[in-house]
C-alpha positions in Angstrom: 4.9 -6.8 -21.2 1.6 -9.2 -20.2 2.1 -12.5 -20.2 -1.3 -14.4 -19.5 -1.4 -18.2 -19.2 -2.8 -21.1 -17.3 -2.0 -22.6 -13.6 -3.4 -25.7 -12.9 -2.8 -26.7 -8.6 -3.2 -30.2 -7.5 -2.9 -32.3 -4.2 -0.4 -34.6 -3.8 -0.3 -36.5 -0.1 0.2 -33.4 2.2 1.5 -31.1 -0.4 0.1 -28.8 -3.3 1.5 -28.9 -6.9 1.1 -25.7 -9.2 1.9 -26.2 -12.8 1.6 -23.9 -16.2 1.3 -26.1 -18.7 1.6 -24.2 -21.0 5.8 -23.5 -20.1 5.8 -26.7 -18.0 6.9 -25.1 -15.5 6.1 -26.2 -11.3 6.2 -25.3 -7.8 4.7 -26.5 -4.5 3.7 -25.1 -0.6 2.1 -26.8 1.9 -1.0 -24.5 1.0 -2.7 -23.6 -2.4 -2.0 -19.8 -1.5 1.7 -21.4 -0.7 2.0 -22.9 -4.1 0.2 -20.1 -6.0 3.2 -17.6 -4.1 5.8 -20.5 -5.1 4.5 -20.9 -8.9 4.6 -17.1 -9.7 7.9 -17.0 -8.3 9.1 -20.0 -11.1 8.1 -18.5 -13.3 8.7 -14.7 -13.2 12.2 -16.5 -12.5 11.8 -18.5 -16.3 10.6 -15.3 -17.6 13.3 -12.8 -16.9 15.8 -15.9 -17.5 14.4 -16.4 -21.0 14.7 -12.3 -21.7 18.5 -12.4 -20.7 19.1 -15.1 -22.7 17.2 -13.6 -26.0 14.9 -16.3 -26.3 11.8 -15.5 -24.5 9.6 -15.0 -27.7 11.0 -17.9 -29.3 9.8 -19.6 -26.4 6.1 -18.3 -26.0 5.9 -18.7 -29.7 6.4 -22.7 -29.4 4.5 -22.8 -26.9 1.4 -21.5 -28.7 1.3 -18.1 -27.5 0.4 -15.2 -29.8 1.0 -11.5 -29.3 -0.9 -8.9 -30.0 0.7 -5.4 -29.1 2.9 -6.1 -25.5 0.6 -8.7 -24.1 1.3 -12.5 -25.0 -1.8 -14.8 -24.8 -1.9 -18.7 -24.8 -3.8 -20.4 -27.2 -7.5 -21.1 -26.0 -8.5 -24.9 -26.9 -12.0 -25.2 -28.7 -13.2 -28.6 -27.0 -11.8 -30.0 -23.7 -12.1 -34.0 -23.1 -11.2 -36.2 -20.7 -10.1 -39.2 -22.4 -9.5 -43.2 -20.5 -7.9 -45.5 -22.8 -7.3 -49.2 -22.2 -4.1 -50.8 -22.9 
């Protein structure tokens, strides 16, 4: 099975965050190669956790994901915005 979906890596004070928003799922290293190592690691660990349990494809389905033979895609937005509001 292929699973593709999004990591997103920011900075925060001396450390590097990796997030897939897409599972909401995060890591960290002192390095981006650190937290890229440290992100795949989550969430290969979410992924075979969610197959024991049964509930992977419920999961990916929620999530937006569709399948298409054994590979899972996530879903591609149209238009991407930045948006400030003022409260």
């Amino acid at each position: 099975m292929k699973i593709s979906l999004r990591v997103e890596i920011f900075k925060e004070e001396d450390t590097y965050v990796a997030l897939s928003p897409e599972l909401n799922v995060s890591s960290f290293g002192e390095t981006i190669e650190d937290a890229k190592r440290s992100i795949r690691e989550a969430l290969e660990a979410f992924i075979e956790e969610s197959e024991r349990m049964g509930t992977l494809e419920a999961i990916l389905e929620e999530s937006g994901f569709s399948k298409v033979n054994d590979s899972w895609t996530s879903r591609k937005p149209i238009a991407e915005e930045a948006v400030a509001l003022t409260l």
